[in-house]
N, C-alpha and C positions, 0 to 999 in steps of 0.2 A: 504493500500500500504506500511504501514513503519513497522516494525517489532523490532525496533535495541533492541539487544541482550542487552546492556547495559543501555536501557531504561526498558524490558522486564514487572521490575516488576511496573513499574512509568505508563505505558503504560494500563494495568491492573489497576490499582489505582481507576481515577476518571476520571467519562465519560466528564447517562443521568439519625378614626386619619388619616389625608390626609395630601400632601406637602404643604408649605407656599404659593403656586400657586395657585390660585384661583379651587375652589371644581368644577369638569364640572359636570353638568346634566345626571343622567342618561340614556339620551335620543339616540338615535341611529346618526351616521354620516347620511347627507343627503346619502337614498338610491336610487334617483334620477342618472340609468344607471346602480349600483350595478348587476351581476346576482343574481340568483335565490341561494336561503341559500340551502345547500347540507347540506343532515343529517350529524351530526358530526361520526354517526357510521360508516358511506359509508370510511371516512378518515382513521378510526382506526381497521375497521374488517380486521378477515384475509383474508391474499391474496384467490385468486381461487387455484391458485399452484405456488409455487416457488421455488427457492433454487434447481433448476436442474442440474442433474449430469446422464453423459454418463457411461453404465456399460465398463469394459475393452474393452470388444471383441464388443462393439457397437450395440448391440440386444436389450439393452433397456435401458430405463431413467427410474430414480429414481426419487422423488420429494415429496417436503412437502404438505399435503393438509388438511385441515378441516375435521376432524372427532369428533362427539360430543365436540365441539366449542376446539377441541384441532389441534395444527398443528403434523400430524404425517406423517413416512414415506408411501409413496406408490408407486409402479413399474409398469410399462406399458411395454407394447413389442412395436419397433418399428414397424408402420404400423398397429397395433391393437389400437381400442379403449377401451378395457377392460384392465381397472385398476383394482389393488390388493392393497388394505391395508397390510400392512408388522410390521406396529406395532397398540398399542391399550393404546397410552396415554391418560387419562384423566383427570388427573392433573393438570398436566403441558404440555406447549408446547413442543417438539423436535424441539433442532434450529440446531445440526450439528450433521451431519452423512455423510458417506463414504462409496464406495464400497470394500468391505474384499476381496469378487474374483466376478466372476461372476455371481456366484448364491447365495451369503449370502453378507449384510448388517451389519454392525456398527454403534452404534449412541450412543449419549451420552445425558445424563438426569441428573440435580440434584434434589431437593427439597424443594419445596416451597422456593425459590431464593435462598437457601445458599451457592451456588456456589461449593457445594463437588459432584463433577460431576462424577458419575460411568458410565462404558462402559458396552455397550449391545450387541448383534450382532441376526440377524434372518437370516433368510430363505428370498427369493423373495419372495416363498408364504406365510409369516407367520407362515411356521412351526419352529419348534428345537428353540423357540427364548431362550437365554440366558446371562443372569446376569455376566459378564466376572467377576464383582471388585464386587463384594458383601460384602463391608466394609464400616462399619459407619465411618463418620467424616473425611473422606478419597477425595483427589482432585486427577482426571486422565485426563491425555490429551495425542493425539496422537502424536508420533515423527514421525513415517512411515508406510504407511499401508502396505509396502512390497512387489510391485508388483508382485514382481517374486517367491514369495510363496505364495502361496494360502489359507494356513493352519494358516498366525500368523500376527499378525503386533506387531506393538514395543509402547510402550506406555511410561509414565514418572506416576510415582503413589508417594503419601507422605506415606505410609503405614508405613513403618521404623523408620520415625520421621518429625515429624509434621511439621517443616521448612525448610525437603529438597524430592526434590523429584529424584528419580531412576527409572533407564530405566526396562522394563519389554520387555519380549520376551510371547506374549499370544497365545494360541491357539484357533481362534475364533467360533468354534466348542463347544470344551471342558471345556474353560479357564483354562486348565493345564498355567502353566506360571513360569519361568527363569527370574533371575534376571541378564543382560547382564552389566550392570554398576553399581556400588554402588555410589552414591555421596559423594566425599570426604567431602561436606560441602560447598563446596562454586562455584558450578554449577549452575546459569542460564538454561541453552538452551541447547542441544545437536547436534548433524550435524551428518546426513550418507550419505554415499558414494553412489552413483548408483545402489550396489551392496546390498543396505542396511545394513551395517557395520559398526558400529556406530565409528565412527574417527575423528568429531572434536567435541570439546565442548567450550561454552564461561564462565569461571569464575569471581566472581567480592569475593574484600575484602572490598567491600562497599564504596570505593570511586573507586579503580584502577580496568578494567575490564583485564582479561588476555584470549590471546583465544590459548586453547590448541587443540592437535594435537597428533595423535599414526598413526603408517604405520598398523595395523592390529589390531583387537579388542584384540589378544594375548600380545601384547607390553604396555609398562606404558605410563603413559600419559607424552609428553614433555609440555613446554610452548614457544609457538610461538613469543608470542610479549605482553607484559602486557603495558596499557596506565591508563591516566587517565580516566575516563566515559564520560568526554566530547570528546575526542578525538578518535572517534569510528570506529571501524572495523569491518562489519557486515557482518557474511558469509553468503553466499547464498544458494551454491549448490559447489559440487563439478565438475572438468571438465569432460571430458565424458572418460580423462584418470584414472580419479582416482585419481591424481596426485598433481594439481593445484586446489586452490578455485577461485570461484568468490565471489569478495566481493561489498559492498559498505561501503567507507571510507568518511573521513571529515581532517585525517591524512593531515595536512601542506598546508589545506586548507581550505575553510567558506563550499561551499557544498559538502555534497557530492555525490562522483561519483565512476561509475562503473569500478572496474579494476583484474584483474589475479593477482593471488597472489600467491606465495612461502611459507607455512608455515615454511617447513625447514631451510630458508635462514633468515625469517622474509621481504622479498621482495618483493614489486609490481612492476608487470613485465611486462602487456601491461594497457595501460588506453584505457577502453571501449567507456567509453560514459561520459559525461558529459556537466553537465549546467550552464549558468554563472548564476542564480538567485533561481536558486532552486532545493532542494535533491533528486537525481537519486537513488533510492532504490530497483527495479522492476525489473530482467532480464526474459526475454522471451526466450525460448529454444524448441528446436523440438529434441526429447528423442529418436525417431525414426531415424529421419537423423543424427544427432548426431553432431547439434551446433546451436550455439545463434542466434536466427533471428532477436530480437529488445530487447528496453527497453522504457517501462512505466515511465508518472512522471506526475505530478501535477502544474499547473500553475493555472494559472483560473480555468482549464476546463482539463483535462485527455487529455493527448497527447502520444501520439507514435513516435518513431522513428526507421526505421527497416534496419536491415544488412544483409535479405535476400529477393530475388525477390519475392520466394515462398509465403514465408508469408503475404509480404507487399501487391501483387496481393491476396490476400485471405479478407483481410482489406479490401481493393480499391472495389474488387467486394460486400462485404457485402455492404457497407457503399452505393455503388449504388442501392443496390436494398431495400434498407432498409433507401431510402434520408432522411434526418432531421430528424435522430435521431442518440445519444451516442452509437457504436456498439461495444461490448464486446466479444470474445471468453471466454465461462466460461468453458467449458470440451471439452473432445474428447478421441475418439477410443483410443485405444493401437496403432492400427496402423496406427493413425493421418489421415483417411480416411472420419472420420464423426466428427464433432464436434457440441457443440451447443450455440449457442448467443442469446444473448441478444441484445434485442435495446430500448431504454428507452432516459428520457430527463429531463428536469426539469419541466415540466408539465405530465409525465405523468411515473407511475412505468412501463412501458412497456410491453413487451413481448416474450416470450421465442420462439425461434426456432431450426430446426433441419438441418444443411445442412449437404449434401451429394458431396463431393469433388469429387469422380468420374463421377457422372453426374451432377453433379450442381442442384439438386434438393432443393429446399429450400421449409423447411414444416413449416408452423406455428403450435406450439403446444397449446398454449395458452397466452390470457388477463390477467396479474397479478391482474388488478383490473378492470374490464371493468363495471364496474358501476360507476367510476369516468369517466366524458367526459371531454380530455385536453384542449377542444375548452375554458372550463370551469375555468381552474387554469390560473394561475398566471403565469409571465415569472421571473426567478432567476436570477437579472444583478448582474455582477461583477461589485464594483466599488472599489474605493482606497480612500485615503484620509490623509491626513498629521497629527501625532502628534503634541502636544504643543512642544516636542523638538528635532520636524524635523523628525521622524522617517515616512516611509512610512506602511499606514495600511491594507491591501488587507481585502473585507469581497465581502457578497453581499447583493443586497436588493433587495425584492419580496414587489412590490407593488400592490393590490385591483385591481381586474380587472373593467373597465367601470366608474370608476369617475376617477375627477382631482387628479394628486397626489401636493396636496396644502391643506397645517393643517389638514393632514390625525392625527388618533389615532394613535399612535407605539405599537408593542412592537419591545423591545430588547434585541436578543436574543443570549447570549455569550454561546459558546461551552464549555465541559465537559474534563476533560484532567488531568493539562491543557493542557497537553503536546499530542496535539491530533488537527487538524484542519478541521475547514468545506469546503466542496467540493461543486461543482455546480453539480447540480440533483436535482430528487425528494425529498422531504418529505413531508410528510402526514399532518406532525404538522405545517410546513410554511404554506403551503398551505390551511389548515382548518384555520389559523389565519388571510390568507390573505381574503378567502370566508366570514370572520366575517367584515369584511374592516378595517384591521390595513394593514398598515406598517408594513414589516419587516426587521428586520438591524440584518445583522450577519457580525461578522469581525473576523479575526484571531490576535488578541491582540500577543503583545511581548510575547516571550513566547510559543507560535506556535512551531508545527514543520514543517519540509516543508522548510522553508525560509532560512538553511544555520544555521552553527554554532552560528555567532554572537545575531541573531535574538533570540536562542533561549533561549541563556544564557540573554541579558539584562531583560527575566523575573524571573528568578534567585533571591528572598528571595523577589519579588516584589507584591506578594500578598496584595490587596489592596492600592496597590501603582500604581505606574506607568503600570501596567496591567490592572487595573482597571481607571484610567488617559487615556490609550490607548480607553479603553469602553463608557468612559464619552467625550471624542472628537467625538468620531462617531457620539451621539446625537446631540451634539453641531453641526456639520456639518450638520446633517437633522436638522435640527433646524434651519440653516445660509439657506440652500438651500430652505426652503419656503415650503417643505412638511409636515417637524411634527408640529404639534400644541402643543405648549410646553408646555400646559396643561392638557394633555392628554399623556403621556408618561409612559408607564409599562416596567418592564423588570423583565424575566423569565428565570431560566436554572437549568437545573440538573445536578448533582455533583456539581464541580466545577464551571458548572453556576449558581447551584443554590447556592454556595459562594458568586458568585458573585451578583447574584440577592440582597440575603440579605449585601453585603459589599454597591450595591449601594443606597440602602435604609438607609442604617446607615450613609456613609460617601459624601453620596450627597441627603441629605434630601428635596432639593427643587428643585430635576432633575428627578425625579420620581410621578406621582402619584399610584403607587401600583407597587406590586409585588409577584411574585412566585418561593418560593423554593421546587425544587422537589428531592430529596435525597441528601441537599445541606448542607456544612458544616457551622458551626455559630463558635466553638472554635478550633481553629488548634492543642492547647495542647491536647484535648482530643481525635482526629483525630490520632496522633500519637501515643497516648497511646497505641490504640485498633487497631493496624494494625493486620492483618491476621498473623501466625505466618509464615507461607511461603514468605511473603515480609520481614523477619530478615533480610536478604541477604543486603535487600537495604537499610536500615534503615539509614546510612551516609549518600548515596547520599539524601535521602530526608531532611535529613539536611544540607546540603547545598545548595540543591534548593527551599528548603521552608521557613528553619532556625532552629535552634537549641534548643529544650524549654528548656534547662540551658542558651547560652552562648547569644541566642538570646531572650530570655524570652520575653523581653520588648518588640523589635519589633512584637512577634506575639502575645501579650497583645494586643498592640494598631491594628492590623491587623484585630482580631478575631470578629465578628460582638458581640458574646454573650457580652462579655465586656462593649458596646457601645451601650447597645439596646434599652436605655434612649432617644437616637437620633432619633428611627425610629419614624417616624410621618405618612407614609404611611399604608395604608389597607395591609395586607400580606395573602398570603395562603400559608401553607406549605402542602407537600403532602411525604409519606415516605413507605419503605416497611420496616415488620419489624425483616424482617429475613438480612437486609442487609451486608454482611463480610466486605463491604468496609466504607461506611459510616456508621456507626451504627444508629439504630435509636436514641440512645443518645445526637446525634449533632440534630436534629429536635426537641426534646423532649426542650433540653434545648431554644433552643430562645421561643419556644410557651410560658413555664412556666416564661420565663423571664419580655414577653410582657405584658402575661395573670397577673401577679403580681402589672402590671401598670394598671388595667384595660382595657387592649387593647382587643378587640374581635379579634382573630386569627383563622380563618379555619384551621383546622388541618384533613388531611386523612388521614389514616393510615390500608393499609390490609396487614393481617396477613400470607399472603400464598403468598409477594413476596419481594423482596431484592432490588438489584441498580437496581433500573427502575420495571415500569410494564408491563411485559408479557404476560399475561393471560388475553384474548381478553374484558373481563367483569368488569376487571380491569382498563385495559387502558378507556371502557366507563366513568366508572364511575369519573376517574380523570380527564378526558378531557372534561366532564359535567361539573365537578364542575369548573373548570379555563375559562369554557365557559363562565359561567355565572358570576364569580368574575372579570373578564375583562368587561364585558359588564357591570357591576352597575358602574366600575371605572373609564372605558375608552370611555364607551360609544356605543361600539360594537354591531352587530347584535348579538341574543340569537334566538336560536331555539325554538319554543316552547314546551315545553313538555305534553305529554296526560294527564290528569285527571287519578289520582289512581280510 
């Protein structure tokens, strides 16, 4: 849901010997009521089909599906049950792709995770397919597919130089391709008009973001309004004149909210919508009628609010015939006549449908996972809870279905970011952790976004500090409230959880019995060293939200777990890809060899064909095997058992 142009590259960043506590027994929590152990595969295969998307003129859906254990594109005609395969990866997954026109596809692939993603484009039937960006070491993303040309969309490529990237005009046929903008250097994001004409941009000098503005792609570029990075202006869209942006701001205020904006003037001119506790960043629009019908936002739970009948009755009816479940609009026709939803929950990934606004026809097209039964999962409560200095902490906890929750095992499990927040819905990984019978505790530490300017800045150079103080009260609370058995307490997270995993192993040695980093940083100096060369842009503001390795040395000395790893007295497992651009495998490398130097036995995974995070369906087993089973010798947890080689 957040986007902001002046977080862009921060956002990008980063996702997914025992304590002095007495050693717990290997042995399992009473399974007395527990259900039945669901194979840990059932959790982590791929979906049946997902990721659907309505062609323009509404004749057929697109969608991901399983092909030689890979997810690739495949097309369906509405009302046919004959599917086409449209691409033939088998690598790697395809995770985004888009309609070019109606009868050719785009999608994009990198390599073995290193995140230099080229554009593809096919045929519906798999014919013509073609290599748009056939250039090594090279990162592509789309700015606009172009609706109203058939022949090109606009892309952003580094081809020119390695730390910036420029707009392309491609031809998804040929890949003939135009360069429409050159980046002066200090370009972020780009914005086009309705008309697809590329007319605003957001620049940053790495602390100040400035968001420019041209009346025609033939004109130079003005500068609207330059701010600091925390004081943000986030365009959205243009209006349906061409004229006015919509933005979402935080301007002379803690959240922000939706409002009409003047670039020419530098003026905000109506205020849309807003909330008094949390960032409105979402505008909902009908491109057809040609105005805003609501706006999205996040609270506990995804809420709406709408400014037009049309739409809001469009909601109202799904959400009835589709009772107790989250209902999503995720596409629709050109001429907003068919669209297709989603309805899903915190028990269960859902299911994809098709309605039909002129007769009201509602088709189910498929079970994302119908071999998970949600009778089976876990329910995802919202809870809160108070800081040591007052602050309040939104997360939520997924408790064991069928026992008591009293001296349950934990884990705890801090989100990736940081600057990124967990939402209430599925996941496959709470959910598998809850079927083992843990406890799970997720919270949105200081630092979060979501919550309003102030909230995000007090985690501002607080790594391992008071961010981590925010993580260690939450146990403490399940710990006060009579659920966790405080000897029995893990905690787990990727990227920046899994910092956090290893910060709370190092700097609360007796609040943990074990733990798992999974593409997780141990030294901040070397973190920063080896940023991607396309995040130069940002490189200030990461020093001032993380800190400085001259001016702040000291603080991210004493922050960095490598430094401190004399402290860790917990079992650890690290797990890493090692193609990774964000976290190198570097930062993994180093605490193993640091602990392994102690005599410490460290699990270390490590596959070669993937980057931040695991992908690659055979991968994800194998890693969530391995944490299966080092949670369970540590915490105590159910273990599947596995067949005889």
């Amino acid at each position: 849901m957040r986007s902001p142009a002046s977080l862009l590259l921060l956002t990008c960043l980063l996702l997914v010997g025992c304590a002095s506590l007495p050693q717990p027994e290997a042995t399992p929590p009473s399974s007395q009521g527990l259900l039945p152990l669901i194979p840990m595969r059932d959790f982590f295969r791929n979906p049946e089909r997902t990721a659907f998307q309505l062609s323009p003129d509404g004749a057929h859906v697109a969608f991901l599906m399983p092909w030689q254990s890979r997810l690739n594109v495949h097309v369906q005609a509405v009302g046919s049950d004959a599917i086409t395969r449209v691409t033939a990866a088998t690598e790697r997954d395809i995770e985004v792709f888009a309609w070019a026109n109606n009868g050719r596809i785009i999608y994009f692939q990198d390599t073995a995770g290193d995140e230099n993603f080229r554009a593809y484009a096919a045929d519906i039937d798999g014919g013509n397919p073609q290599d748009l960006t056939p250039f090594d070491n090279v990162k592509v993303d789309l700015v606009d597919p172009l609706e109203d040309d058939d022949e090109h969309i606009l892309i952003t490529m580094n081809q020119r130089d390695e730390r910036l990237f420029d707009v392309y005009r491609i031809n998804v046929s040929t890949g003939e391709m135009e360069m429409v903008a050159e980046n002066p250097g200090n370009v972020l994001s780009w914005i086009t008009d309705n008309a697809g004409a590329l007319r605003a941009a957001v620049a940053s000098d790495g602390v100040n973001s400035s968001l420019l503005f041209r009346e025609t792609e033939a004109d130079e570029w003005q500068t609207a309004v330059t701010t600091n990075f925390k004081d943000m202006i986030e365009p959205q869209f243009f209006d349906f004149d061409n004229r006015y942006l919509y933005v979402a701001s935080n301007i002379g205020r803690d959240t922000e909210a939706i409002s009409t904006y003047d670039p020419r003037t530098n003026q905000h001119l109506e205020l849309v919508f807003e909330h008094p506790e949390v960032d409105v960043n979402e505008v909902l629009r009908s491109k057809q009628r040609k105005l805003i019908t609501g706006v999205a936002y996040l609270t506990d739970r995804l809420e709406y609010h709408f400014f037009d009948d049309q739409r809001r009755a469009l909601q109202e009816t799904l959400e009835a015939r589709l009772a107790g479940y989250e209902v999503t609009v995720t596409s629709s026709s050109r001429d907003e006549t068919k669209v297709l939803v989603v309805a899903s929950s915190d028990r269960t990934q859902g299911a994809y449908y098709f309605y039909d606004l002129t007769t009201g026809e509602l088709e189910k097209l498929v079970d994302v996972s119908p071999w998970l039964d949600e009778d089976a999962m876990a329910e995802m409560r919202p809870i809160q809870y108070t800081s040591r200095d007052g602050l309040t902490i939104h997360g939520y906890l997924t408790l064991p279905v069928g026992v008591e929750a009293r001296n349950l095992p934990v884990v705890v499990l801090p989100h990736g970011g940081p600057w990124i927040r967990d939402a209430w819905g599925f996941s496959p990984e709470v959910q598998f952790l809850a079927n083992r019978g843990y406890a799970v505790l997720q919270m949105n530490f200081r630092g979060s976004l979501g919550y309003g300017k102030s909230f995000w800045m007090k985690g501002f150079k607080q790594w391992g500090r008071t961010m981590q103080d925010d993580i260690t009260d939450g146990v403490r609370w399940l710990v006060d409230q009579g659920i966790a058995d405080p000897g029995r307490i893990g905690i787990y997270g990727g990227s920046y959880g899994g910092y956090a995993a290893l910060a709370g192993l190092t700097f609360t040695p007796d609040l943990y019995a074990c733990g798992v980093s999974y593409v997780g940083i141990s030294n901040i100096f070397t973190l920063l060293e080896t940023l991607p060369p396309y995040w130069e842009i940002g490189r200030q503001m990461f020093y001032e939200m993380m800190g400085d390795p001259v001016a702040d040395a000291d603080l991210l000395r004493a922050v960095s777990p490598l430094f401190h790893a004399d402290q860790i007295q917990a079992p650890l497992l690290v797990i890493q890809g090692a193609n990774d651009p964000r976290v190198k495998k570097a930062e993994s490398d180093q605490i193993v060899e640091a602990l392994r130097a102690r005599g410490v036995d460290v699990p270390y995974l490590v596959k070669d064909n993937e980057g931040h995070g695991f992908h690659n369906e055979e991968n994800r087993f194998d890693a969530y095997r391995a944490i299966e089973q080092f949670l369970g010798k540590h915490l105590g947890g159910r273990v599947e058992e596995q067949p005889a080689d």
